[in-house]
C-alpha positions as CSV (number, residue, x, y, z in Angstrom):
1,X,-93.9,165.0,34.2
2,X,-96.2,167.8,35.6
3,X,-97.0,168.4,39.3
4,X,-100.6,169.6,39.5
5,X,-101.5,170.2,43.4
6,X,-100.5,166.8,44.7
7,X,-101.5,165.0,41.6
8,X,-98.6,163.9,39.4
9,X,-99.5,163.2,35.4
10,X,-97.4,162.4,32.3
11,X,-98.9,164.5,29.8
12,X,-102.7,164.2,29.6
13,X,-103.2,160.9,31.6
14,X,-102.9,160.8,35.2
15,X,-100.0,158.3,36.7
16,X,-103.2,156.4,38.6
17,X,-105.2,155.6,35.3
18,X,-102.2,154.6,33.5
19,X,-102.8,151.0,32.9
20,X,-99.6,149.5,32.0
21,X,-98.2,148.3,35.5
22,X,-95.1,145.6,35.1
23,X,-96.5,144.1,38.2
24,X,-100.1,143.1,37.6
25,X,-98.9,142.1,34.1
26,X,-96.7,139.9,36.2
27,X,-99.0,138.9,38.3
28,X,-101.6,138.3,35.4
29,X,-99.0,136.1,33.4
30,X,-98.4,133.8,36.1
31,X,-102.5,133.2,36.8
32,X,-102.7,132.2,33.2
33,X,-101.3,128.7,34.3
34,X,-105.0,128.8,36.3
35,X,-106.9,128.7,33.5
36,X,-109.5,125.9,32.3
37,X,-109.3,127.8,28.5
38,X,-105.6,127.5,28.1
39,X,-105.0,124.1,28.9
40,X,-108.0,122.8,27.0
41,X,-106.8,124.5,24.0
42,X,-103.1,123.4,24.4
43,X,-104.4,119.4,25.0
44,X,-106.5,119.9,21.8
45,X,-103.5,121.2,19.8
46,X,-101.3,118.3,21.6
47,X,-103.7,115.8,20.7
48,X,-103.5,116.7,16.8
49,X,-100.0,117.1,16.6
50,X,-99.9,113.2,18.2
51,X,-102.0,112.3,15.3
52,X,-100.3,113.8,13.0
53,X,-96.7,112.1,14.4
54,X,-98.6,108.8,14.8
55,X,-101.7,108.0,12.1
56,X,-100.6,110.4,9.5
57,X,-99.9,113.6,8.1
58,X,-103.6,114.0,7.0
59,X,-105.4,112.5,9.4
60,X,-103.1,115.7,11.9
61,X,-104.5,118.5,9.7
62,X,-107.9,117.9,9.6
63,X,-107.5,116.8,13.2
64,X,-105.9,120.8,13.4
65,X,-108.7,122.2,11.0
66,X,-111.4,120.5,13.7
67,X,-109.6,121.8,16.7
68,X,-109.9,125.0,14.9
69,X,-113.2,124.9,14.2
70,X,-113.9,123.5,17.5
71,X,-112.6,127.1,18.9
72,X,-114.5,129.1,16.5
73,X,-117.8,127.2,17.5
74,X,-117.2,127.8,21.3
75,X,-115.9,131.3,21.0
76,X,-119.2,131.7,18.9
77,X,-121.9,130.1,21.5
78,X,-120.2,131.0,24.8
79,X,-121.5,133.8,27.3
80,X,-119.1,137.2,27.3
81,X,-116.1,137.8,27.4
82,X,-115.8,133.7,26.6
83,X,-113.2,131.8,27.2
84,X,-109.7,133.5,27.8
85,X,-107.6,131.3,25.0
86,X,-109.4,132.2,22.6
87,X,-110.9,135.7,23.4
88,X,-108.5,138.0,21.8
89,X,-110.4,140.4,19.8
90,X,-114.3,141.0,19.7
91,X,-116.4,138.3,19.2
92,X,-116.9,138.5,15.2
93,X,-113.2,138.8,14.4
94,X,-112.1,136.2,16.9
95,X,-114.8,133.2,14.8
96,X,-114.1,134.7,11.6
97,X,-110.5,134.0,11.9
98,X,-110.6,130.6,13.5
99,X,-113.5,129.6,10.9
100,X,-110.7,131.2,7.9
101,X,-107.8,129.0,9.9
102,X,-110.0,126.4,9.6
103,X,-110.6,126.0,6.2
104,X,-107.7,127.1,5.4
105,X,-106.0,124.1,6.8
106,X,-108.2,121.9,5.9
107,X,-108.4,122.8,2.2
108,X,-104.5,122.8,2.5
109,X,-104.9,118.9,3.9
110,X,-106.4,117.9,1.0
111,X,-103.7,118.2,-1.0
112,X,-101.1,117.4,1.3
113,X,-99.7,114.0,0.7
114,X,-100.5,111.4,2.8
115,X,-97.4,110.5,4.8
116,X,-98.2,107.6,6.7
117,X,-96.0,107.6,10.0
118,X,-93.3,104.8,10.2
C-alpha cells in the first residue's frame, strides 16, 4: 500500500472506490430475502418439482421447460435492470440462455419416459 498526501491506495485504485466491501455484500445477501423476483422464481421452480413428484416425470419437465421460458419472456419484456432473479448478465445473454434452457429441457422431456408417480 502507498500513502499519497492523506489518501491511501492499493496500487492504481484508491481504497474508497474499491468495491468489494464484506459488509454491504453482507448487508446485500440478507435483503435478497426482500425480494418479489426471488421468491416468485423459487415458487415457480417449487411448483414444477411438485408436479413432477406428483403427476409425473413428464408432465415436471415441461412444467420446468415453461417456468423457463416463463423467465426468459419476462426478463425479455420487463423495464431495466428487470427483475433481480433473473438479471444476471445483459439483457440478450440472460433470454438467450433461459430460451436455450428451455428447449433444452423440454426437447430432453420428450424422450424421457413417462414415470407416472405412485
Amino acid at each position: 500500500m502507498e500513502q499519497q498526501g492523506e489518501q491511501v491506495t492499493t496500487g492504481t485504485i484508491p481504497i474508497e472506490q474499491q468495491v468489494l466491501d464484506p459488509r454491504a455484500i453482507a448487508r446485500a445477501s440478507l435483503a435478497a430475502g426482500e425480494n418479489a423476483s426471488l421468491w416468485w422464481t423459487s415458487a415457480a421452480v417449487v411448483v414444477a418439482t411438485v408436479i413432477a413428484l406428483t403427476v409425473g416425470t413428464r408432465a415436471g419437465g415441461y412444467a420446468f421447460a415453461v417456468v423457463a421460458a416463463g423467465c426468459a419472456l419476462l426478463r425479455a419484456v420487463l423495464p431495466s435492470p428487470g427483475p433481480v432473479a433473473l438479471t444476471v448478465r445483459r439483457r440478450s445473454v440472460d433470454v438467450t440462455l433461459l430460451v436455450m434452457l428451455a428447449v433444452g429441457i423440454g426437447a430432453l422431456t420428450v424422450i424421457l419416459p413417462d414415470g407416472r408417480a405412485v
